[in-house]
C-alpha positions in Angstrom: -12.9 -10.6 -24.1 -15.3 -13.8 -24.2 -17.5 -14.7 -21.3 -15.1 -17.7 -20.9 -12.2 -15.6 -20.2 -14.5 -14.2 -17.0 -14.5 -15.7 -13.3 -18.0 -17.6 -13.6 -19.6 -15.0 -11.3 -19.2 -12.1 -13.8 -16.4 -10.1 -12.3 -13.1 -9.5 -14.0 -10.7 -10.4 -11.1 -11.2 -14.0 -8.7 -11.6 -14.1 -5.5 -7.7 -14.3 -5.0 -7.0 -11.2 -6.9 -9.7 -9.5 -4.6 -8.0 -11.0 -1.6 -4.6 -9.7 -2.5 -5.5 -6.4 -3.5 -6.7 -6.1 0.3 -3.9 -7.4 1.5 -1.7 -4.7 -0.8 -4.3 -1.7 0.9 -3.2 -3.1 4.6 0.3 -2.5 3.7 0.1 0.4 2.1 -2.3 1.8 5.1 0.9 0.4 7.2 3.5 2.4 5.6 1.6 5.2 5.6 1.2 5.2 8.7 4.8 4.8 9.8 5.3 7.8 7.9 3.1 10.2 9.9 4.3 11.8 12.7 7.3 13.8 13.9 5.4 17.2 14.1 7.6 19.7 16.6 5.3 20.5 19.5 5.9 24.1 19.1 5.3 25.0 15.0 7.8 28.0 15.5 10.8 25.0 16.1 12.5 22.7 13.7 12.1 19.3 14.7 14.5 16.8 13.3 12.4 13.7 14.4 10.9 13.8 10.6 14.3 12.7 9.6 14.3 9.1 11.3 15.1 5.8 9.9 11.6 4.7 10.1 9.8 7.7 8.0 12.9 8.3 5.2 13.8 4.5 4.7 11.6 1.8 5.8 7.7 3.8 5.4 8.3 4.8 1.5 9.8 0.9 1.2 6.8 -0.6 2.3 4.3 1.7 0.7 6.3 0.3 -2.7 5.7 -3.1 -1.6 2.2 -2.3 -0.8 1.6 -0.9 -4.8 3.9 -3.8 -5.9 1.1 -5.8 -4.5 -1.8 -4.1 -5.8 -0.3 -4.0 -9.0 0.5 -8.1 -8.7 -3.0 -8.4 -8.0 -4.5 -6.8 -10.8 -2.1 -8.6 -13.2 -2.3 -11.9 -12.0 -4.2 -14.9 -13.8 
């Protein structure tokens, strides 16, 4: 790769990629998040709050959208 291909600071990404990789850590940080949780208060009892909506459905969906970004950012021009 020629030194013309570079961002004129010497990094490999711009500033944009930078700022969208950030924004793809946010949203992953996010889903994670909503996927924590639903621990029974008692360890000897099955809870079946680990089997909402939010952590089977929507958490792993945004977490994918969250590496979708990262990987959009890395690719990207």
């Amino acid at each position: 790769m020629s030194a013309s291909q570079n961002s004129p600071d010497g990094f490999a990404l711009k500033q944009t990629n930078y700022q969208w990789m950030v924004i793809g850590i946010v949203i992953l940080i996010v889903g994670y998040l909503l996927m924590s949780g639903g621990a029974a208060e008692d360890p000897t009892e099955f809870s079946e709050e680990i089997f909402s909506t939010r952590r089977i459905t929507i958490a792993p969906i945004i977490v994918l959208l969250g590496y979708g970004t990262i990987f959009y950012a890395i690719l990207k021009r």
